[in-house]
Each structure stands twice: as C-alpha cells, then as structure tokens.
C-alpha positions, 0 to 999 in steps of 0.5 A: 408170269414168272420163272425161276430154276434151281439145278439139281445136285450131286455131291463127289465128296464129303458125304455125311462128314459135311454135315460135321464141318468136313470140305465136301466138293459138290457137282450141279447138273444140268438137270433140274426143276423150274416154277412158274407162277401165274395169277388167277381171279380166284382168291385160292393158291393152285398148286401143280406139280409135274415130272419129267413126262409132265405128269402131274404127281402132285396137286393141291388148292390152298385156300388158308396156309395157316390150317393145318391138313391132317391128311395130305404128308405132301400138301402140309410139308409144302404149306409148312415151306411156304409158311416158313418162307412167309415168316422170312418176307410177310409180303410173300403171297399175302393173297392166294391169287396165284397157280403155280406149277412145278416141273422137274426135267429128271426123274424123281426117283434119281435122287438129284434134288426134288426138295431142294430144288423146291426150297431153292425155287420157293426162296427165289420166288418169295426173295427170301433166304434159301438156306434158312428156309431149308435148316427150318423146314427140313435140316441137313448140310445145304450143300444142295442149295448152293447147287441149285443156284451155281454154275459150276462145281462148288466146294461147300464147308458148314463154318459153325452151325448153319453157317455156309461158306461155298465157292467155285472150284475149278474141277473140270478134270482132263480125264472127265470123258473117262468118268461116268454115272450109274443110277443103282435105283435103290432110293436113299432117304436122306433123312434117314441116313442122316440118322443112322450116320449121327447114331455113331456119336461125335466123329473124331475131328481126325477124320473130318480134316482127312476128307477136308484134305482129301477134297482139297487135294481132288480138285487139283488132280491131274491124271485119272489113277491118281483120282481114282486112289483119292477116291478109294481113300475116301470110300474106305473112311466113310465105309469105316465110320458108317459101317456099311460096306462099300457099293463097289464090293457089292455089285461091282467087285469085278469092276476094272476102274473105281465106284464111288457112292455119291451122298447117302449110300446105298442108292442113287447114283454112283460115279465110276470111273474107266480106262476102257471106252464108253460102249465096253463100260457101259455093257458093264453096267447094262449087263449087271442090270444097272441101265441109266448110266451117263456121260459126266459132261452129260449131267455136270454143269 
C-alpha cells in the first residue's frame, strides 16, 4: 500500500495580482487530503473519493484512460489529470490494477484545496512535476501546490510564465492568538474569479510592486495595529483593481478589528483580526450567522 498527503491552503496576501508576478505570502494548514493506492487483480482503476465524514462523494472504475466520458464532468476532469500525469512519467499506472481512495480531513465546501491538493497527491504518486501537472490541467498561480507540500507559511512569486520561485518565510506573528478565521459559506469559483480579475486589462506594473512591498513589509511585522493598516492597505488596492466592495464593509462594518478576503473574494474564508478575547470575538461572528470560526494555530501550520 501507498500513502501520500498534500495540506490544503490559504493565501494572506497577493490575491489575484499573483497570477501577474505580485509576492503573495501563503498559509498551509493543518488540514488537508491523503490518497491511498492498493493493488487489485482486476485489470480496472477503482477510484473513491471521500470527505471528511468518509462519505464517498465521488466514484468511478476506469477501464481505458485514453476514452473520453461524455457524461461524468468528475471522472473526465480526473482522467484528463491522470493522463496529463501520464505524459509526464509513460510509466505511470501503464496497468489499471490499482484502487485508489482519496480522503479530505476539511469539508469540501471551505475552499482549502479539493483540487490542489489532488494534483499535488497525484504528482507524488505518478513522481512527476506537480506544477506542470497543474498549469496543464487547470491553470492558475500554483501557489496552492507550494502549499501542499510545505511545512510552514511560504512566500510565492510567478518570475515569468509558469516559473515559481517560493520559500519559507518566518511569519509566526506574536500576536497570532489574536488572529482568527471565519468561514463566510458563500463558495468562490476559482476559475471564475480569475476571469472577471483579467476582464480589467493589464494591471499597472505600480501596483503589482505595492502588494510585492506590502507582502514583504507583513512578514516582518511586529505588533497587531501595524498589521492590521498593512491589511486595510492591501484590501483597499485590490477592492480598487477588482471592483468589488470589500467584505468588511458588507457584513461586518460594526466590526472592532480588521477583515480580510483571503484568495477569490466574496467566499471562503476571511481573517479577522481582534484586540478583545476569544469568547466576546467569536459571538460576533456567531450572531452575525457566520458559525465556523477558528483559532489561527488551530488551521496554519
């Protein structure tokens, strides 16, 4: 039998502007997805995909990854993985002999990295380039790849097209106990966001350096009111490029400390910030209607 586990991901800073060659500071959390591969005798790739509950949400048996399936998005979007994977390494499951299961320890509806997670899992098991296997299969920054596979925050810069260049960064702010996590349940398409964002032409290259600077500048911040100005600095840019209106001023605008959209906005989670204790913060939040909310060292490895 083998094993492989890819964290999921957050990204703090740099949304959208990553995509463009912007230094964006991303978090890996605790939380993520394994895959386990067994052989079996039966000439056929068994495929199983669970969630956090263990309920499988996702089946499949492939017989022939070279024929196309017109009636299952899921199955062909994975078969188009494993083929892109295949293309990488011809040695990779040459013989459908294996079940593979899948199994996410956050729920699919956060936002934390169903796919990358997979095409990070999948790279490991086929040995095989994750960040090719991801601008093949689906595009993006690939900042969530670098996640999957880090073991503390990263900063992550694209240096020309398809060209990562990520490290480790020391972000482990003293303030961290006063930084939290709320899930707004309003699930943001990637893809889709990315879309409306490059619907804005070319960014000027002025603004891509600000959130460089600004993501430069939170790594080595040292008390929570500065941190939290950085953050407002960099929510108003982005509101400004996007044209969307910041989360903070839509639902929490009597809100004592700073909110912030965390990748695509208007979904997902948020990070807020809080200069009063945990149980008063989070009645906040509950009584808004927002009821996942998490402790940073709880989610950030």
């Amino acid at each position: 039998m083998q094993k492989y586990y890819a964290n999921g991901k957050l990204l703090l800073t740099g949304e959208y502007l990553v995509l463009d060659g912007a230094l964006a500071i991303a978090l890996p959390t605790k939380l993520g997805q394994s895959l386990t591969v067994e052989s079996n005798q039966i000439q056929k790739l068994v495929w199983e995909s669970q969630d956090s509950k263990s309920y499988p949400w996702f089946q499949h048996i492939y017989t022939h990854l070279h024929q196309k399936i017109d009636n299952n998005p899921i199955a062909e979007r994975l078969r188009v993985i494993l083929l892109q994977a295949q293309k990488q390494n011809p040695e990779f499951i040459n013989n459908l002999v294996d079940n593979v299961t899948t199994k996410l320890t956050f729920p699919r509806d956060w936002g934390l990295g169903t796919s990358s997670t997979l095409i990070s899992l999948i790279a490991q098991w086929a040995k095989c380039d994750p960040f090719e296997l991801l601008f093949e299969a689906f595009g993006g920054s690939g900042y969530d790849i670098a996640s999957a596979t880090a073991s503390s925050p990263i900063s992550y810069q694209l240096k020309g097209k398809n060209k990562p260049v990520f490290e480790a960064v020391a972000f482990n702010p003293s303030f961290k106990d006063q930084l939290y996590f709320v899930y707004l349940d309003k699930k943001q398409d990637s893809k889709k966001g990315i879309a409306r964002y490059r619907e804005k032409g070319i960014i000027p290259n002025s603004k891509i350096q600000k959130i460089s600077t600004l993501s430069t500048e939170l790594i080595h911040i040292s008390g929570l009111k500065a941190f939290e100005k950085l953050l407002k600095e960099h929510e108003n840019i982005i509101s400004e490029l996007i044209g969307f209106e910041k989360m903070q001023s839509i639902y929490f605008s009597d809100y004592w400390g700073v909110v912030k959209s965390l990748g695509a906005w208007g979904g997902d989670f948020v990070l807020a910030t809080s200069n009063r204790n945990f149980t008063e913060t989070k009645k906040y939040f509950n009584e808004k209607g927002f009821n996942v909310f998490l402790k940073y060292e709880d989610l950030i490895l």
